[in-house]
BADORO-996574 format. One line per field, with one value per residue (C-alpha): x negated, y, z; residue in three letters; residue number from 0. Coordinates in Angstrom, 3 decimals. Each point is the difference from the previous one (the first is absolute). Example, Ala and Ser with C-alpha at 12.3 -4.5 7.8 and 13.67 -1.06 7.14 Angstrom:
BEGIN
x	c(-12.300, -1.370)
y	c(-4.500, 3.440)
z	c(7.800, -0.660)
torfi	c(ALA, SER)
domar	c(0, 1)
***
This chain:
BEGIN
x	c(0.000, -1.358, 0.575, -1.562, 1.045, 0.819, 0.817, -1.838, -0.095, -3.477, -1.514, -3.286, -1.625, 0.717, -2.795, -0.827, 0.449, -3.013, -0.024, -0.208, -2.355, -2.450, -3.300, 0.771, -3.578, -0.966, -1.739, 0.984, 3.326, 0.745, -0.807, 0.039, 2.662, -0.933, 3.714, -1.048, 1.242, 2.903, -0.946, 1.412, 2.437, -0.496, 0.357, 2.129, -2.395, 0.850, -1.964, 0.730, -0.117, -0.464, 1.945, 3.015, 2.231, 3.256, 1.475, 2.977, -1.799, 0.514, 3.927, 0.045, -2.691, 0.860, -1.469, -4.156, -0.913, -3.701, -0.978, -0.218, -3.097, -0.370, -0.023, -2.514, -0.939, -2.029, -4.058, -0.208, 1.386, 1.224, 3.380, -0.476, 0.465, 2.952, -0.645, 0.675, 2.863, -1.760, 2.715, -0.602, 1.709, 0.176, -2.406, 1.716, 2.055, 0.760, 1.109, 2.142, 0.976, 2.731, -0.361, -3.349, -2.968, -2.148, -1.895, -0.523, -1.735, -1.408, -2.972, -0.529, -0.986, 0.524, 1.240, 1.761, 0.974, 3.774, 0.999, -2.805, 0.357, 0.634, -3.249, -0.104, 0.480, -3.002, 0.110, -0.816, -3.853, -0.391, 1.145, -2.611, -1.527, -2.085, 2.988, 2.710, -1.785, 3.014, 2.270, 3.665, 0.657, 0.355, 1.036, 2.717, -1.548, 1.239, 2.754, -0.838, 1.023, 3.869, 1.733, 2.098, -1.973, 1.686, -2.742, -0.011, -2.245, -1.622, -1.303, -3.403, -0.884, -1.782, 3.002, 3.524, 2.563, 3.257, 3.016, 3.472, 1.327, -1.205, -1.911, -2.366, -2.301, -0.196, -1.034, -2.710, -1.633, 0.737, -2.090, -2.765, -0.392, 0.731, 3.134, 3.207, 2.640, 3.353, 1.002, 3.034, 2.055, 1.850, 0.027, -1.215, -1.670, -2.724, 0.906, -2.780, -3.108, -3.092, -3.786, -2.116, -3.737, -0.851, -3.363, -1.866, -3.249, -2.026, 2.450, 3.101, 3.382, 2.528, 3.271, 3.644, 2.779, 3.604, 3.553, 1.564, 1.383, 3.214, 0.990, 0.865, -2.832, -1.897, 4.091, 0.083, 1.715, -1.181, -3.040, -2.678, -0.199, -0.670, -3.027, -1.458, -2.545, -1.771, -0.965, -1.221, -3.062, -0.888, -2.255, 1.307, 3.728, 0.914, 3.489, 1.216, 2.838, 1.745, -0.162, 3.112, 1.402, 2.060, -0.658, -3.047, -0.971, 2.824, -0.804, -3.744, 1.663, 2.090, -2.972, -1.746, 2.934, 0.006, -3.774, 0.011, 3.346, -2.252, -3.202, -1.660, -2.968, 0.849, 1.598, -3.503, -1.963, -1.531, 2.317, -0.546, 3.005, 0.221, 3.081, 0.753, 1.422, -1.584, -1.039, 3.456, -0.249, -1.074, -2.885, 1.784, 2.892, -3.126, -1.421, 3.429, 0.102, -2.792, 0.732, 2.567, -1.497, -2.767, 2.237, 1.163, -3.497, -2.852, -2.401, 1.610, -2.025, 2.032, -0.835, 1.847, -0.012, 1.182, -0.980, 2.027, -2.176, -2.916, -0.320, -2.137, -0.504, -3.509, 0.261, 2.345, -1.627, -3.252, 1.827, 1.393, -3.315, -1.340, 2.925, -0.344, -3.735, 0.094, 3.432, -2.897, -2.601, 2.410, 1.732, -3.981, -0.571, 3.198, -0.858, -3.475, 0.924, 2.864, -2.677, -2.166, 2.885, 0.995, -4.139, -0.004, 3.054, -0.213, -0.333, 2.962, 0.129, 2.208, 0.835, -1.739, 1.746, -1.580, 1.746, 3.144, 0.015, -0.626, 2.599, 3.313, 2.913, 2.942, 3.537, 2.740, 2.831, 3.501, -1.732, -2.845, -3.688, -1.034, -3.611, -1.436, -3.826, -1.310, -2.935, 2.855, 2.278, -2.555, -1.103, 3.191, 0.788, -2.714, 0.915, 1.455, 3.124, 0.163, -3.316, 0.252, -3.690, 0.205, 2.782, -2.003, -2.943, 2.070, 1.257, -4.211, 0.055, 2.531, -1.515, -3.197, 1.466, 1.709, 3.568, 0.587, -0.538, 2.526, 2.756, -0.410, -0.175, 3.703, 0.728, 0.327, -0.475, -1.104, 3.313, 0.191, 0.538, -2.714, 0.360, -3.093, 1.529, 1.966, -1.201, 1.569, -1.224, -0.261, -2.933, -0.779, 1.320, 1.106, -2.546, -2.627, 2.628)
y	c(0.000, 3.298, 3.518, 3.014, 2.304, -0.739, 1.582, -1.101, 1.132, 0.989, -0.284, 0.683, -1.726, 1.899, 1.099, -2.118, 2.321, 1.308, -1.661, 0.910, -1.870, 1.342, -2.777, -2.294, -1.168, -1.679, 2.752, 2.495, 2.444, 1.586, -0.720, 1.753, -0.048, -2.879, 0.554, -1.416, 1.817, -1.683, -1.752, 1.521, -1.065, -1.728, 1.776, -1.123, -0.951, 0.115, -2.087, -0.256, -3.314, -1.703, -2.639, 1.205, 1.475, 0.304, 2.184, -2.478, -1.480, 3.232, -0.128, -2.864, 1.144, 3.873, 0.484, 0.539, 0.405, -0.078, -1.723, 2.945, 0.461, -1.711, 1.899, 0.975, -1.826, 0.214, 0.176, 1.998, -2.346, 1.320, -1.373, -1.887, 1.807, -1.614, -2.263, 2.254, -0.869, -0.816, -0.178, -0.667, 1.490, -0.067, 2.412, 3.055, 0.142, 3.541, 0.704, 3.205, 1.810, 2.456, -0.010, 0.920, -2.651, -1.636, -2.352, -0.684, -3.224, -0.627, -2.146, -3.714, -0.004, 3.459, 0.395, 2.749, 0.391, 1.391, 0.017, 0.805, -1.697, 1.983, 1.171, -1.954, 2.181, 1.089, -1.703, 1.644, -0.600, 2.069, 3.209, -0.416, 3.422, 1.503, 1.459, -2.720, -2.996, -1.824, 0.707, -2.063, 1.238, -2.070, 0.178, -1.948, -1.350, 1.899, -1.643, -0.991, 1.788, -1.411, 0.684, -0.865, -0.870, -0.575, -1.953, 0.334, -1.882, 1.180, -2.184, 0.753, -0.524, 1.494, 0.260, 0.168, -1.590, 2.310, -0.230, -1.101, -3.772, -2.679, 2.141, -2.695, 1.052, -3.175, -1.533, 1.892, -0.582, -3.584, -0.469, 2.129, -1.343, -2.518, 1.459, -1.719, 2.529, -1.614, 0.237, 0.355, 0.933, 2.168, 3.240, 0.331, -2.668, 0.985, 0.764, 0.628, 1.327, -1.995, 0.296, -1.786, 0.311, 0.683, -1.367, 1.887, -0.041, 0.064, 1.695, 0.001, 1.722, -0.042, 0.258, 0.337, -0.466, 1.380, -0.594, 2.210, 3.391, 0.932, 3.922, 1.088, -2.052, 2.573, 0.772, -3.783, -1.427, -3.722, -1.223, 1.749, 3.169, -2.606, -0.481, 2.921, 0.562, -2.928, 1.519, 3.621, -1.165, -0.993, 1.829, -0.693, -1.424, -2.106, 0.879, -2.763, 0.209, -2.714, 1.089, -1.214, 2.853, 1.930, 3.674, -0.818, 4.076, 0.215, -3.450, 1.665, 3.137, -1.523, -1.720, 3.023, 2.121, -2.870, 0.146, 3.894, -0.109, -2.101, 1.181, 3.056, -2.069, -3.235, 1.705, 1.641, -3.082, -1.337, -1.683, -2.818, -1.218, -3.534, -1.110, -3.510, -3.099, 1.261, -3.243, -0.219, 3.599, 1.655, 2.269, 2.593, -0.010, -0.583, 3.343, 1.829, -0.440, 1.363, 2.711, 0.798, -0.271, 2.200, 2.754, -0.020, -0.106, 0.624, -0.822, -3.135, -2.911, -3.224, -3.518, -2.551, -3.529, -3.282, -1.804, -3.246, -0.068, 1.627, 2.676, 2.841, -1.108, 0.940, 2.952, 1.587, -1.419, 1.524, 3.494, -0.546, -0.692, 3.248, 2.243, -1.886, 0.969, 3.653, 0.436, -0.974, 2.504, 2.397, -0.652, -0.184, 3.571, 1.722, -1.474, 1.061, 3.572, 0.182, -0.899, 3.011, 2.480, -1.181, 0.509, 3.558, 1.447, 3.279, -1.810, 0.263, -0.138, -2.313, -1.482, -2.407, -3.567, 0.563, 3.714, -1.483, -2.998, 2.646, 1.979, 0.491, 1.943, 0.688, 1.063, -0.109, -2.435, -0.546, 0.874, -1.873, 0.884, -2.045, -0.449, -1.277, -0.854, -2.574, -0.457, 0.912, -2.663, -2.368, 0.860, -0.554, -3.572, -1.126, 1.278, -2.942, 2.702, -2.912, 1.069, 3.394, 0.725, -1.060, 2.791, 2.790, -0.745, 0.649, 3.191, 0.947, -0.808, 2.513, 2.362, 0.049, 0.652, 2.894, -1.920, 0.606, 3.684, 0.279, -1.692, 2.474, 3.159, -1.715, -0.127, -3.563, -0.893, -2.935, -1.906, 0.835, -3.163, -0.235, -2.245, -1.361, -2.473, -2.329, 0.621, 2.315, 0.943, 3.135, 2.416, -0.398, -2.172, 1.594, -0.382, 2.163, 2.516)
z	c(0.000, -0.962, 1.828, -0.188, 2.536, 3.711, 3.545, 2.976, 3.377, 0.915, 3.853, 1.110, 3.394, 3.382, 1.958, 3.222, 3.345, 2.317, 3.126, 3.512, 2.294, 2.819, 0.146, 3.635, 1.425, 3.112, 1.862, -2.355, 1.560, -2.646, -3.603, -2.891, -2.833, -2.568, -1.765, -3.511, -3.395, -2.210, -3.389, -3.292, -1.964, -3.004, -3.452, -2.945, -2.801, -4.004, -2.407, -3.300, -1.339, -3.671, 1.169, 1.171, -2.639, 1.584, 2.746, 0.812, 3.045, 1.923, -0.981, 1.909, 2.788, 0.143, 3.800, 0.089, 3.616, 1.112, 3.606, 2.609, 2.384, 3.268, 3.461, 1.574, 3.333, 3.088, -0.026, -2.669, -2.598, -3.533, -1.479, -2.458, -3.542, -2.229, -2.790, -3.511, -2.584, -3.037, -2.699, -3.540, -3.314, -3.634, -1.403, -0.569, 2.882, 1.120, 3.454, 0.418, 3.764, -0.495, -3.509, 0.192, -0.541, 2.278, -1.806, -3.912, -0.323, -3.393, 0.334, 0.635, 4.024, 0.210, 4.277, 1.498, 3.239, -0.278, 3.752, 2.447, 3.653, 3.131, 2.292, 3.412, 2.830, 2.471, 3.332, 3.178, -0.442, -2.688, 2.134, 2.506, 0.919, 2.609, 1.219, -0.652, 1.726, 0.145, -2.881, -0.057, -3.271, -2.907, -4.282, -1.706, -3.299, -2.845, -2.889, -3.158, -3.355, -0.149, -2.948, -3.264, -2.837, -4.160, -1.921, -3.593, -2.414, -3.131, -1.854, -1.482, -3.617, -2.540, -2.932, 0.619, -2.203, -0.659, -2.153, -0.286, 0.976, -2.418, -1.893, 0.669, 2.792, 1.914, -3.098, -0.681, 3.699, -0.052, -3.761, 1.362, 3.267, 2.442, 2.013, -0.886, -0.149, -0.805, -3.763, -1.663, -2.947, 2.638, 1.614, 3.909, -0.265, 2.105, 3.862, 1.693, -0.987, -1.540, -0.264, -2.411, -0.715, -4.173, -0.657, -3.441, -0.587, 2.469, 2.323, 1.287, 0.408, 3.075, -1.469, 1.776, -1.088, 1.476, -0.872, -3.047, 0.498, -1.399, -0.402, 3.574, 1.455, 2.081, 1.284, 1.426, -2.561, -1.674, 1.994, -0.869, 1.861, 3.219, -1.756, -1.610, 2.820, -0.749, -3.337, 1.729, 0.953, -3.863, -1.795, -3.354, -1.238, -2.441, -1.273, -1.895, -2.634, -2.013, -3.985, -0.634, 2.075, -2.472, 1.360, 1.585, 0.224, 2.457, 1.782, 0.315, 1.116, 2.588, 2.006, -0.133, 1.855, 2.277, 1.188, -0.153, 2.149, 2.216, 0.776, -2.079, 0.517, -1.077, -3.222, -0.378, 0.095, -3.655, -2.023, -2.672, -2.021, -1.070, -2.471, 1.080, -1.888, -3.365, -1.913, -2.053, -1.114, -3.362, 0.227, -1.466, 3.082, 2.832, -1.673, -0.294, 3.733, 0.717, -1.429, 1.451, 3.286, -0.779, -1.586, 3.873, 1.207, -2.947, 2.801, 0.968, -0.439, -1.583, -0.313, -1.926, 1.842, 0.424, 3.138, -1.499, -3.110, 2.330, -2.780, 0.917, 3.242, 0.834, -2.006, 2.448, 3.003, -1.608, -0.282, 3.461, 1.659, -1.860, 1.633, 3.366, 0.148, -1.318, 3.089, 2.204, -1.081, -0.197, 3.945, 0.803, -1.129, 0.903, 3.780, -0.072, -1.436, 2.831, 2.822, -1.539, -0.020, 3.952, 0.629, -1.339, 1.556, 2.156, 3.416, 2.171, 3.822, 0.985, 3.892, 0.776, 0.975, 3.236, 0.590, -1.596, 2.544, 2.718, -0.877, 2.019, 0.312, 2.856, -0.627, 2.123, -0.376, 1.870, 3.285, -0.556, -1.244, -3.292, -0.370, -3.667, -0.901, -1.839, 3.130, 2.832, -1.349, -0.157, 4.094, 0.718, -1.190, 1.455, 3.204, 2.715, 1.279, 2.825, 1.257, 1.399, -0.155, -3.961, 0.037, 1.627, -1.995, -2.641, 1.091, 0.581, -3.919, -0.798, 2.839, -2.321, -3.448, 1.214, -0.038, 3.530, -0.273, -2.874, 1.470, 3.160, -2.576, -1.660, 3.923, 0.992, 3.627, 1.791, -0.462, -3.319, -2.799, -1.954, -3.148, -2.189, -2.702, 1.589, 3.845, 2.770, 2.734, 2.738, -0.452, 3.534, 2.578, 3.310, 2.213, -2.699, -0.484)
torfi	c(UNK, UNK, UNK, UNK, UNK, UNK, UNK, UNK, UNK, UNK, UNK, UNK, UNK, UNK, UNK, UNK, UNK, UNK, UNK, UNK, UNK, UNK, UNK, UNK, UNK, UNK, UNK, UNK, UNK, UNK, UNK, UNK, UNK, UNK, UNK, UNK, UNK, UNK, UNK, UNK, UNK, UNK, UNK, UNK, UNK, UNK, UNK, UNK, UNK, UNK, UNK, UNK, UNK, UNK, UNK, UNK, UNK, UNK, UNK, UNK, UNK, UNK, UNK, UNK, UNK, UNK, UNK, UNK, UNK, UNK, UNK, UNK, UNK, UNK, UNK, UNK, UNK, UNK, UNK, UNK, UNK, UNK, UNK, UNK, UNK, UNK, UNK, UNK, UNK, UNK, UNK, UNK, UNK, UNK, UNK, UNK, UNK, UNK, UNK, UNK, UNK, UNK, UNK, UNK, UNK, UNK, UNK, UNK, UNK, UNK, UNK, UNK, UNK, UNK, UNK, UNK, UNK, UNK, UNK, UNK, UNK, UNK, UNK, UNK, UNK, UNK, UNK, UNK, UNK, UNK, UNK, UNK, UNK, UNK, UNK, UNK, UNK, UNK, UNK, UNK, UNK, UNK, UNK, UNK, UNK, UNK, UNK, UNK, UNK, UNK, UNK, UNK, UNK, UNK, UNK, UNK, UNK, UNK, UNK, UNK, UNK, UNK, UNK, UNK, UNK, UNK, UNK, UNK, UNK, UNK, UNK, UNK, UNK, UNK, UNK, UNK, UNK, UNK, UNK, UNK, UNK, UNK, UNK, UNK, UNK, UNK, UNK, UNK, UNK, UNK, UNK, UNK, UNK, UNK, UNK, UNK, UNK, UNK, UNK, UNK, UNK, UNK, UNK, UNK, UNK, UNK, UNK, UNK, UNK, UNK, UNK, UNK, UNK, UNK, UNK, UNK, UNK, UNK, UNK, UNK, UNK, UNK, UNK, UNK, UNK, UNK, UNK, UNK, UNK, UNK, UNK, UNK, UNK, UNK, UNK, UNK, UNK, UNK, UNK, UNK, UNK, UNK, UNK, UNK, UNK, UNK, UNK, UNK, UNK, UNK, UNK, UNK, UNK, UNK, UNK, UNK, UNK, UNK, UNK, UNK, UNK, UNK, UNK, UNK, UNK, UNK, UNK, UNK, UNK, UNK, UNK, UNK, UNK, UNK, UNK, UNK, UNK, UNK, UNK, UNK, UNK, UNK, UNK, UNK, UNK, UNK, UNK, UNK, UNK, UNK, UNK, UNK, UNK, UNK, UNK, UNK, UNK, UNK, UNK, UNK, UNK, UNK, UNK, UNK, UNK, UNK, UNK, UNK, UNK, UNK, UNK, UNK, UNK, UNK, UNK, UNK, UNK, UNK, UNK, UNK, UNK, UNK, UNK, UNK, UNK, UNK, UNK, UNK, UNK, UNK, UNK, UNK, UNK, UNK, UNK, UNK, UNK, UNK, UNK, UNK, UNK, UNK, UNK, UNK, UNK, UNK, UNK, UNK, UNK, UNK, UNK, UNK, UNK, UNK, UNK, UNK, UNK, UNK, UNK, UNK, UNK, UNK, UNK, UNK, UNK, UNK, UNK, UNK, UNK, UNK, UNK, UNK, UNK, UNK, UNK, UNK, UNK, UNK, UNK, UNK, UNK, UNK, UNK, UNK, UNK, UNK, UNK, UNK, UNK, UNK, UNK, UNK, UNK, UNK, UNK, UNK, UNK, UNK, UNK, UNK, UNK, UNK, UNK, UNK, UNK, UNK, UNK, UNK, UNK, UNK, UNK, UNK, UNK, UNK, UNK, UNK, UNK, UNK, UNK, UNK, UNK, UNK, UNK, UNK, UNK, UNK, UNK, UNK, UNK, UNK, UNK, UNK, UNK)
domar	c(0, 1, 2, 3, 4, 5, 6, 7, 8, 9, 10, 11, 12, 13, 14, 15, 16, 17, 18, 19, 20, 21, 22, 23, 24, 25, 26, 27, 28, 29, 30, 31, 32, 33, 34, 35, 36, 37, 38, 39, 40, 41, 42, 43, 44, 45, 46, 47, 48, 49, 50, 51, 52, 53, 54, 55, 56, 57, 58, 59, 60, 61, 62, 63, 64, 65, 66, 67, 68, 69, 70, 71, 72, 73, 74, 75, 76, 77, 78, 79, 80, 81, 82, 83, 84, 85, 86, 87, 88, 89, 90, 91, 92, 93, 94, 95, 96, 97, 98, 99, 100, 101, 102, 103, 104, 105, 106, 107, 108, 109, 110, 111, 112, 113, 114, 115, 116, 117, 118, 119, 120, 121, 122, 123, 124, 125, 126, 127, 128, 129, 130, 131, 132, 133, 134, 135, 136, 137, 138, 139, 140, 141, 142, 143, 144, 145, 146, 147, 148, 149, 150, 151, 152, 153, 154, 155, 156, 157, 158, 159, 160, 161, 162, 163, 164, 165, 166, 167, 168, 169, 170, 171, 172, 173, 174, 175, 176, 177, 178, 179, 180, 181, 182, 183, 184, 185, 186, 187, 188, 189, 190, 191, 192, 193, 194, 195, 196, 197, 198, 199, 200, 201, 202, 203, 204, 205, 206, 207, 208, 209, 210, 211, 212, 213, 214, 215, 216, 217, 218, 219, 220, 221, 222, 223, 224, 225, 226, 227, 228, 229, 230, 231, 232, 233, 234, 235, 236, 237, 238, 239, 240, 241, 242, 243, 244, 245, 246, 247, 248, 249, 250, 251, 252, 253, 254, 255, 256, 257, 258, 259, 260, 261, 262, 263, 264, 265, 266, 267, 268, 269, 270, 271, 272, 273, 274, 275, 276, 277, 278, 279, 280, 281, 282, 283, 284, 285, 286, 287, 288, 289, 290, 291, 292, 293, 294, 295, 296, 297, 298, 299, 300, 301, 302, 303, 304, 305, 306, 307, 308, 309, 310, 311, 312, 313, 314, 315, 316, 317, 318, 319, 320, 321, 322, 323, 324, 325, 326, 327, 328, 329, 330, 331, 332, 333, 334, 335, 336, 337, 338, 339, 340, 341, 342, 343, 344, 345, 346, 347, 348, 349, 350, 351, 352, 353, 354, 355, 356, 357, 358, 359, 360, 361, 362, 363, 364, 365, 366, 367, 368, 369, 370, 371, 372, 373, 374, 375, 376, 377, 378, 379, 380, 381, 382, 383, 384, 385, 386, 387, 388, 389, 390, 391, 392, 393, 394, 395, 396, 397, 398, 399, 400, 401, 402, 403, 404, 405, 406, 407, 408, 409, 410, 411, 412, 413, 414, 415, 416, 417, 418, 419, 420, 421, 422, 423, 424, 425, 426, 427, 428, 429, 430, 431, 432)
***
């Protein structure tokens, strides 16, 4: 079974929790704190794959959790850290957050970690001081990245085959290579996308193949508009056109207006056109079609074949390999020349993502004071609110970025609600008011 997109539900390892423990030694009154530190949480781990070519497992699995950290424990023991999800894919799999993208996989073995564990907290060891020789104090470990996740895969290839149904694509890739598409004297024949591997020369092609497109496509109607994205990462197309077509400048003409309704760049990619099924025709009729594609397009390169009678066969894979290597030089370049551009820009100072982390803000909601900050945020889940000496060290936090002193200028008072992401608590407790 093939699929090509999926949902899955996306958990990163906890953090393991600092520990509280004071040393206990014959002789010895009063020991020291030997509170160990929590172990992280393991990370969810991407690696593309040659041999897996399917997203369907994840249909059926759609939960990735990771193994959170350990506590920490007396005598200075660490938690230990958890184990990472390593989970394979098809190469080509693109993992999207929110719409936006998190990892692009494109290369055999490639890894990316797409959900990073959760820091173990600090246990009471770690605050030792000269004045704090016996701190009860501790951190909760931190969560892991938690979130919704659509993969999509794309497959990769060098050429990709375009046109309407039966105009005989899945022929073609099955007489040039070794993939089986099924064939028939039928339209929508092909399903599900196919990749086959075109050997000339002393080289070779990738090739894929996706089912036909019918005018409204790229609107959802037929099948292929499920499928156009695994011909955007193609350099080159090969739009494919059965000359027996009657008005085959309009067939052209529709494609086109599909792609273009698509993706400006996929419509912008290097085209080759191949007229299929040609071995009964007249010279004469093969040449009046071309003609009439290339009063459309005089640019337009055409190709008479027939992958039946394997007529000029190598010829257009030939012409294909020629297109597929110039794309390259010319992607090459354009990236290069972009890089140079980005290098000579008039510099611009920007925040750092240590200022933005530090940053905060204070407003004042329904009675209570809101507090926001990437770094404050972050104190503050892994504070133990159980533990009223994690609290107070807490509030020593805010005392030092200058929170404290803002919420007194908006004229909050000891009993006041504070609220930093999804804690509450007083900004004193009675007896320091």
């Amino acid at each position: 079974m093939f699929a090509d997109t999926a949902k899955v539900f996306i958990q990163a390892g906890k953090g393991g929790d600092g520990f509280v423990s004071f040393r206990h030694e014959v002789y010895v009154d009063k020991g020291g704190p030997d509170g160990g530190d929590g172990g992280k949480g393991g990370d969810i781990v991407f690696v593309a794959s040659e041999n897996v070519n399917t997203l369907v497992d994840f249909r059926f699995k759609p939960e990735l959790k990771a193994e959170h950290g350990s506590n920490g424990s007396k005598r200075n023991k660490r938690g230990k850290s958890g184990e990472d999800l390593i989970v394979k894919v098809p190469i080509g799999t693109l993992v999207l957050r929110d719409g936006q993208p998190v990892a692009d996989l494109t290369k055999d073995g490639q890894r990316e970690i797409v959900a990073f564990g959760g820091e173990g907290g600090f246990g009471n060891a770690h605050f030792k001081s000269s004045v704090r020789q016996t701190p009860r104090m501790r951190e909760l470990g931190e969560t892991g990245d938690t979130f919704e996740a659509n993969l999509e895969l794309k497959l990769i290839a060098d050429v990709g085959l375009v046109g309407f149904p039966n105009a005989g694509k899945s022929t073609f890739l099955s007489v040039v290579s070794n993939a089986r598409p099924e064939v028939a004297d039928y339209a929508f024949t092909t399903l599900t996308p196919s990749l086959g591997v075109a050997d000339i020369d002393d080289t070779s092609l990738l090739i894929a193949d996706i089912p036909g497109l019918i005018e409204g496509a790229s609107e959802g109607k037929g099948l292929g508009d499920e499928f156009l994205r695994h011909v955007e990462r193609t350099p080159v197309l090969l739009h494919l056109i059965d000359a027996y077509t009657d008005d085959i400048s309009s067939a052209y003409q529709t494609i086109r207006n599909e792609l273009i309704s698509y993706s400006d760049d996929l419509a912008n990619r290097p085209e080759v056109v191949a007229l299929t099924k040609c071995e009964g025709l007249d010279a004469d009729i093969i040449n009046m079609q071309k003609s009439a594609l290339q009063e459309e397009e005089p640019n337009l390169t055409v190709v008479a074949i027939s992958s039946s009678a394997h007529q000029n066969i190598p010829e257009l894979l030939r012409l294909l390999r020629t297109e597929v290597d110039a794309a390259r030089v010319k992607d090459e370049a354009e990236a290069a020349e972009t890089q140079a551009e980005s290098e000579d820009d008039v510099p611009v100072i920007r925040l750092s993502e240590q200022q933005l982390a530090e940053g905060w803000s204070v407003t004042k909601q329904a009675g209570a004071y809101q507090v926001t900050g990437k770094k404050i945020e972050r104190f503050a889940d892994r504070t133990d609110f159980d533990n009223p000496h994690s609290i107070n060290r807490l509030r020593d936090i805010m005392g030092k970025l200058g929170i404290t002193h803002e919420l007194i200028r908006q004229d909050a008072s000891g009993e006041s609600d504070i609220n930093i992401g999804r804690h509450s608590f007083t900004l004193y407790d009675q007896y320091q008011a």
